[in-house]
C-alpha positions in Angstrom: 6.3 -22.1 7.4 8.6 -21.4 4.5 11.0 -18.8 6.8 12.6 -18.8 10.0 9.5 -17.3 12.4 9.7 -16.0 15.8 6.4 -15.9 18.2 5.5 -12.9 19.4 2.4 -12.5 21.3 0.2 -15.3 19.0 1.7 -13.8 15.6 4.7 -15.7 13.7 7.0 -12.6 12.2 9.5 -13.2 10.0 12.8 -13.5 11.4 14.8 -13.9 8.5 17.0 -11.3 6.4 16.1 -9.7 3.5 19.5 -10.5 1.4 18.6 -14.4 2.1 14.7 -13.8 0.8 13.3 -15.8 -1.7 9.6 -16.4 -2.2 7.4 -19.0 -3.2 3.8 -19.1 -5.5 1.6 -17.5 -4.0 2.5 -14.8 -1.5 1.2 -12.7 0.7 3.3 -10.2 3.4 2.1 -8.0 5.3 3.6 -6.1 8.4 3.2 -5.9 12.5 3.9 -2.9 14.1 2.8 -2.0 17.9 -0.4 -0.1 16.6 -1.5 -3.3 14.6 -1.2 -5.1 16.7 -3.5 -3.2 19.3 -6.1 -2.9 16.1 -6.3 -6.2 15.4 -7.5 -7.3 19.1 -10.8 -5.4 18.4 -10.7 -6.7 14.8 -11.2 -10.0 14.4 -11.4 -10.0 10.2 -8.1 -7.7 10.9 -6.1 -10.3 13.3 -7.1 -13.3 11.1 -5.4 -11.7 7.6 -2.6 -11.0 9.5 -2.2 -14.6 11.5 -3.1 -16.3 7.9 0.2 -14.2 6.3 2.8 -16.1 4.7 5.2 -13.0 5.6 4.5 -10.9 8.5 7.4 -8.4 8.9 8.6 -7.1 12.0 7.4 -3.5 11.2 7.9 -1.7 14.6 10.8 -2.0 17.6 8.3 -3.2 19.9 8.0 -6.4 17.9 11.1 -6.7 18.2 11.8 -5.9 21.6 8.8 -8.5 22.5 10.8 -11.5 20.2 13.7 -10.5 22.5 11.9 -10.8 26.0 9.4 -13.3 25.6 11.2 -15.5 23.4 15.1 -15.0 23.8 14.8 -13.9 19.6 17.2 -11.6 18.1 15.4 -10.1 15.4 15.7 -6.9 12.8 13.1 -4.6 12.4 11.8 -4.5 8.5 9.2 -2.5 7.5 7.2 -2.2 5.1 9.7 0.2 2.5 12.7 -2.1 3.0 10.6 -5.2 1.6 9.2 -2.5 -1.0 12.9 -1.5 -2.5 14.1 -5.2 -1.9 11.2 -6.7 -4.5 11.3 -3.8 -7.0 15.5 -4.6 -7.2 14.6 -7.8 -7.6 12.0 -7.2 -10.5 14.3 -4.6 -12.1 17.3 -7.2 -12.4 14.8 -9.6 -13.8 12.4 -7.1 -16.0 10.0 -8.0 -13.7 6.6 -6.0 -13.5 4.4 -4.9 -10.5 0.9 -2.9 -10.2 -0.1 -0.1 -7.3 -3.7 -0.5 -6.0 -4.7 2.2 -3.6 -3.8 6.1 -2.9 -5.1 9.0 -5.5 -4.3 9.2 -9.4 -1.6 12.0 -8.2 -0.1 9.8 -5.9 0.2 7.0 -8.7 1.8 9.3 -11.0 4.3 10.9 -9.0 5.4 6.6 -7.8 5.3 6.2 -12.1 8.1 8.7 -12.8 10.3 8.0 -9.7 10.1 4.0 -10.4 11.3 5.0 -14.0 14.4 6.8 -13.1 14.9 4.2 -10.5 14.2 1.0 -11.4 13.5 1.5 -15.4 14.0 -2.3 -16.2 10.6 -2.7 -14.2 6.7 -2.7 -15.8 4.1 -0.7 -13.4 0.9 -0.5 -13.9 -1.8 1.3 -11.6 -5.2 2.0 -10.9 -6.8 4.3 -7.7 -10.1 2.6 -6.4 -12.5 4.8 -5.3 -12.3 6.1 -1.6 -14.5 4.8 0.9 -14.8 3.3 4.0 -15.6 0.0 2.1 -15.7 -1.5 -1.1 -18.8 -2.6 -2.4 -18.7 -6.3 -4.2 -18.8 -4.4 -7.7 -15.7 -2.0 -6.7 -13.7 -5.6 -5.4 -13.8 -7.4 -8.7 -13.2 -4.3 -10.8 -10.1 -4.3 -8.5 -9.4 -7.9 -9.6 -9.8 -7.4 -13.0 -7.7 -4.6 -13.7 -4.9 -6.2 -11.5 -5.2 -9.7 -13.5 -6.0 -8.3 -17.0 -2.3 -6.5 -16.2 -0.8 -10.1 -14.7 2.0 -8.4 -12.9 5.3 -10.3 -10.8 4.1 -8.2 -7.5 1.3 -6.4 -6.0 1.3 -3.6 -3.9 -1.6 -2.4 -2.0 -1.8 1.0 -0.5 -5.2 1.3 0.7 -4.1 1.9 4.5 -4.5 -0.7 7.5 -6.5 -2.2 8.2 -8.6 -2.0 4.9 -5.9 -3.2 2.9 -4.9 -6.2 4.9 -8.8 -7.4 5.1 -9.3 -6.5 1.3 -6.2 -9.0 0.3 -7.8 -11.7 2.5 -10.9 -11.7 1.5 -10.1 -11.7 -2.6 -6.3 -13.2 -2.5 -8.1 -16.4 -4.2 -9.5 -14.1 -6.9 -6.4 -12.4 -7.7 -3.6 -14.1 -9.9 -0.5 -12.6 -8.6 2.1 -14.5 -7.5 3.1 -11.8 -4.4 0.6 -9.9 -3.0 2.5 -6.9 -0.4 0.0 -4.3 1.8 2.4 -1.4 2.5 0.2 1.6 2.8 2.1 5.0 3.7 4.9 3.2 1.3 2.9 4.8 -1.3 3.5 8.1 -0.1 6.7 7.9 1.1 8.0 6.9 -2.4 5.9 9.4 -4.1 7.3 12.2 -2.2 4.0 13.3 -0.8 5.3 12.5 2.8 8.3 12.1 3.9 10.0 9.3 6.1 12.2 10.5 9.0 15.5 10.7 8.6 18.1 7.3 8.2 19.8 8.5 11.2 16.2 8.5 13.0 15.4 5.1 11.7 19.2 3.8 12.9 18.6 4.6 16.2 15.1 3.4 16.4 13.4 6.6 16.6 11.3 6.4 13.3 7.9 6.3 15.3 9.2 9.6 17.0 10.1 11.0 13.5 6.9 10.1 12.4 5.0 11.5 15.5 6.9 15.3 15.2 5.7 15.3 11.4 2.4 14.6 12.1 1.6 15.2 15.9 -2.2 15.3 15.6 -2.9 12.3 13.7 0.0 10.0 15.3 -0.5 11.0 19.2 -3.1 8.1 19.2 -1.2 5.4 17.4 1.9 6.2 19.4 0.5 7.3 23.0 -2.7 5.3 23.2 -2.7 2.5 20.8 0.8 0.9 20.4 1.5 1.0 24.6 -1.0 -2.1 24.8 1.3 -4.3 22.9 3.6 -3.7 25.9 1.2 -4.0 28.4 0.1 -7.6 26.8 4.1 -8.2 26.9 4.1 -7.3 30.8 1.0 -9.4 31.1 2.8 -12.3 29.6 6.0 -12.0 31.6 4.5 -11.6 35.0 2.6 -14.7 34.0 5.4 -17.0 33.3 7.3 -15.8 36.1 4.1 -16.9 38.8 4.1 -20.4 36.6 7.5 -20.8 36.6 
């Protein structure tokens, strides 16, 4: 591996800082968060994109809290936004260029004239693939082509997990973009059409909760049912080296 990686339950996440990131032809990150995590045990196709990442971050405090327990790690949480401003400063001070797949022409617009007031050294391009469940082989190199025919520094996919994670795996060969970076509610978030919690809720590690308040039907599941097995599996694991120790 390219980065300083931590272990955390059979997934290498990226245990580096974002000031000291450099990257390397060809690229793909994606992010690991408690609900992933639980996702990707009944997906195989889902737990294979991730483990085959060149960049998973850290994307939820109870990866992090598992690199601490299991493995003694001290590592930052980065999700899937931070790496999302850190690439476009770096493509602005460069006049760099990067294309949106995923989320509705709306959505697309309202990122267009935000990344022109902030970053206006930087080249977007866009296109919204149509919205189903899965993409037929016709819809995936239509995808391709408009991302190639554009040749853009960065790729970000917005397609939600895990669609967009098993999407990138599957056609990464087919697409000629040097990094490739799945950050689905990013989209939204930077378009304004949902809003991430406060800073002072993500400082004290209560984004999920933020999230969760804003959106208590949808995120009970993630938050109540899906993301406590990551810390059951942690348990497990403990318990375990503590009867073979």
């Amino acid at each position: 591996m390219y980065y300083s990686n931590t272990e955390v339950l059979g997934y290498h996440v990226f245990g580096g800082d974002l000031n000291h990131f450099t990257h390397f032809n060809k690229m793909i990150i994606n992010t690991l968060n408690g609900h992933s995590y639980s996702v990707a045990k009944r997906d195989k196709l889902f737990q294979e994109a991730l483990r085959d990442s060149d960049i998973l971050l850290p994307d939820g405090e109870a990866v992090v809290l598992g690199a601490k327990l299991l493995y003694g790690h001290k590592i930052k949480k980065i999700a899937g936004f931070d790496m999302y401003i850190h690439l476009l400063k770096e493509l602005n001070d460069k006049n760099g260029s990067c294309f949106f797949l995923g989320a509705q022409p709306q959505t697309l617009e309202l990122i267009d004239r935000r990344l022109h007031k902030d970053f206006y050294n930087v080249l977007a391009g866009s296109y919204s693939p149509p919205f189903v469940h899965e993409f037929s082989q016709k819809e995936s190199e239509i995808m391709c082509k408009v991302v190639n025919t554009f040749k853009p520094d960065v790729l970000f996919v917005g397609m939600t997990a895990p669609k967009q994670e098993k999407w990138v795996h599957q056609f990464k060969d087919q697409l000629n973009v040097p990094i490739i970076c799945c950050i689905g509610a990013v989209f939204d978030f930077y378009a304004g059409t949902k809003n991430r919690p406060a800073n002072w809720m993500i400082k004290y590690k209560l984004e999920w909760f933020g999230r969760f308040i804003k959106e208590p039907r949808r995120m009970f599941h993630r938050y109540f049912i899906s993301t406590p097995v990551i810390f059951i599996d942690m348990f497990h694991k403990m318990i375990y080296r503590k009867k073979a120790s």
